[in-house]
C-alpha positions in Angstrom: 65.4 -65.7 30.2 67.1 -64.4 33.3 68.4 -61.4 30.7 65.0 -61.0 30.2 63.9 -60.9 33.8 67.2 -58.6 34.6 65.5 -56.1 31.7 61.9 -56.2 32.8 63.6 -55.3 36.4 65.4 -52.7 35.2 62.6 -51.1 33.3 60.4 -51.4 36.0 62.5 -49.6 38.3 62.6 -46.7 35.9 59.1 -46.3 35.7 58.4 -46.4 39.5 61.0 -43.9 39.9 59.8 -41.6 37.1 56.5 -42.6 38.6 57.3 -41.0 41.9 59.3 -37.8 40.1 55.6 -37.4 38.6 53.9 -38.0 41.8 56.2 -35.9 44.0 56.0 -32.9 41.5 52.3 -33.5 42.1 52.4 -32.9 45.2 54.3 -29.9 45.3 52.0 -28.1 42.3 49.0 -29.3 44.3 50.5 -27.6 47.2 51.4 -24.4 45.3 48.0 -24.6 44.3 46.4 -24.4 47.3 48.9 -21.3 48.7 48.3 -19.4 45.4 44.2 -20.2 46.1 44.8 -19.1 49.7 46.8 -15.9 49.0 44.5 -14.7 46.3 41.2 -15.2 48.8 42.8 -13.2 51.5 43.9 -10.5 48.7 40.3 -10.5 47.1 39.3 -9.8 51.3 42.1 -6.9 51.6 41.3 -5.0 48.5 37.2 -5.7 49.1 38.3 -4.6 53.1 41.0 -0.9 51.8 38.0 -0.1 49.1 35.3 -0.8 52.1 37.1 1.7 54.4 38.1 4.4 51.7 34.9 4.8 50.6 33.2 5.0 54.2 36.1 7.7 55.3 34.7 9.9 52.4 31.2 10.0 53.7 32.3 10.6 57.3 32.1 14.0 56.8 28.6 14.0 56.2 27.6 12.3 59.1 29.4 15.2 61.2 27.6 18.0 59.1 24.2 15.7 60.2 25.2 15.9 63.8 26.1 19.1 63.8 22.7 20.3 62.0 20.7 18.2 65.1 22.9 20.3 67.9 22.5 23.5 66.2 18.4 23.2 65.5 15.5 24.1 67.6 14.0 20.6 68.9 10.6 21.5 68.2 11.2 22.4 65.0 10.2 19.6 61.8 13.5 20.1 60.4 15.0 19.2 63.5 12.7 15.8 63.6 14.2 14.9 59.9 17.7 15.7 60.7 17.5 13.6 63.4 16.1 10.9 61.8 18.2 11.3 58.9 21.1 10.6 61.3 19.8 8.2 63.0 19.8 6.2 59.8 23.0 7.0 59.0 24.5 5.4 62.3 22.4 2.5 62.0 23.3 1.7 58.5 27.1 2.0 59.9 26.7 0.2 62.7 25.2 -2.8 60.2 28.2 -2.7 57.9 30.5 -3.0 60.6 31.5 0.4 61.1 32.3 1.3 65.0 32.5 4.3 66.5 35.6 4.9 68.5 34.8 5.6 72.6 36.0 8.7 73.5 34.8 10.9 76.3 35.6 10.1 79.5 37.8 7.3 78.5 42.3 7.3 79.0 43.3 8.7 75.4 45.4 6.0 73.6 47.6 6.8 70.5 46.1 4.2 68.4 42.9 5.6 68.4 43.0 9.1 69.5 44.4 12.2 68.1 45.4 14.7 70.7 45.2 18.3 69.3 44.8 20.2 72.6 45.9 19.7 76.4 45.0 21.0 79.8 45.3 20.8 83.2 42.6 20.1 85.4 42.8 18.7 88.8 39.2 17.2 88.3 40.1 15.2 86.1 42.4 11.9 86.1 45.5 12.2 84.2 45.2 11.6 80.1 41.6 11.6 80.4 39.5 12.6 77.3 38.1 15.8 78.2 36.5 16.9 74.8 35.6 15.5 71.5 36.4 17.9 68.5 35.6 15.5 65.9 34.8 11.6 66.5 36.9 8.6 65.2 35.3 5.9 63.2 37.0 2.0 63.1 36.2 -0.7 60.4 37.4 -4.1 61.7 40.6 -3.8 63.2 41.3 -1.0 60.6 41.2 2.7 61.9 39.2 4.8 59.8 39.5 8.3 61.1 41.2 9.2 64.5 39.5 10.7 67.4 40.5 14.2 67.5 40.4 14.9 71.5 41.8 17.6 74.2 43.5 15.7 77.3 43.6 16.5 81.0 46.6 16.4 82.6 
């Protein structure tokens, strides 16, 4: 009987060690799991975020034929009333999807936001203060959509 008992000992130690092979290698493929579920989420944001931002970039131009159109129409005119309203619209439907406008006049330029095509000095003004806006900058998120295109005093 103790043969028997020496066996049954044996085989049970087996089993609760191929038990916790199985139970460790469970663990790690839940774990696996859960990074592959995490990376592909944040990959399903990025690629919904880069298509997003391409697609708003392309329409950009629009927008600055719109405000151009308001600044170079008589007020009183109806066209200048539907213009108007037309860009109105267009911000507000930005501003809902997240899509910011990048301060510009009147604020220091910074590099990571502003492109500076044209410099001058002016003793007016404080130095690398935005003087004028040639074409406004757009951000989406943290994600830079179009730079601010600027001339700089000082």
């Amino acid at each position: 009987m103790t043969e028997d008992v020496i066996t049954l000992k044996n085989q049970l130690e087996e089993k609760t060690k191929e038990c916790n092979e199985y139970l460790e290698l469970l663990r790690r493929t839940k774990a696996e799991f859960d990074n592959f579920r995490r990376r592909t989420q944040k990959e399903k944001e990025t690629i919904y975020d880069d298509g997003f931002a391409d697609a708003i970039k392309n329409i950009l131009p629009i927008l600055d034929n719109l405000e151009r159109a308001v600044v170079s129409t008589d007020e009183r005119s109806p066209l200048y009333e539907g213009v108007e309203m037309t860009l109105k619209l267009f911000k507000d439907t930005l501003t809902k999807l997240g899509v910011e406008e990048i301060p510009d006049l009147n604020e220091k330029f910074d590099p990571n936001f502003h492109n500076a095509v044209m410099h001058i000095e002016d003793e007016n003004f404080e130095e690398n203060i935005i003087v004028e806006v040639f074409q406004k900058g757009y951000k989406y998120k943290e994600k830079i959509l179009r730079y601010s295109m600027v001339k700089v005093a000082n």
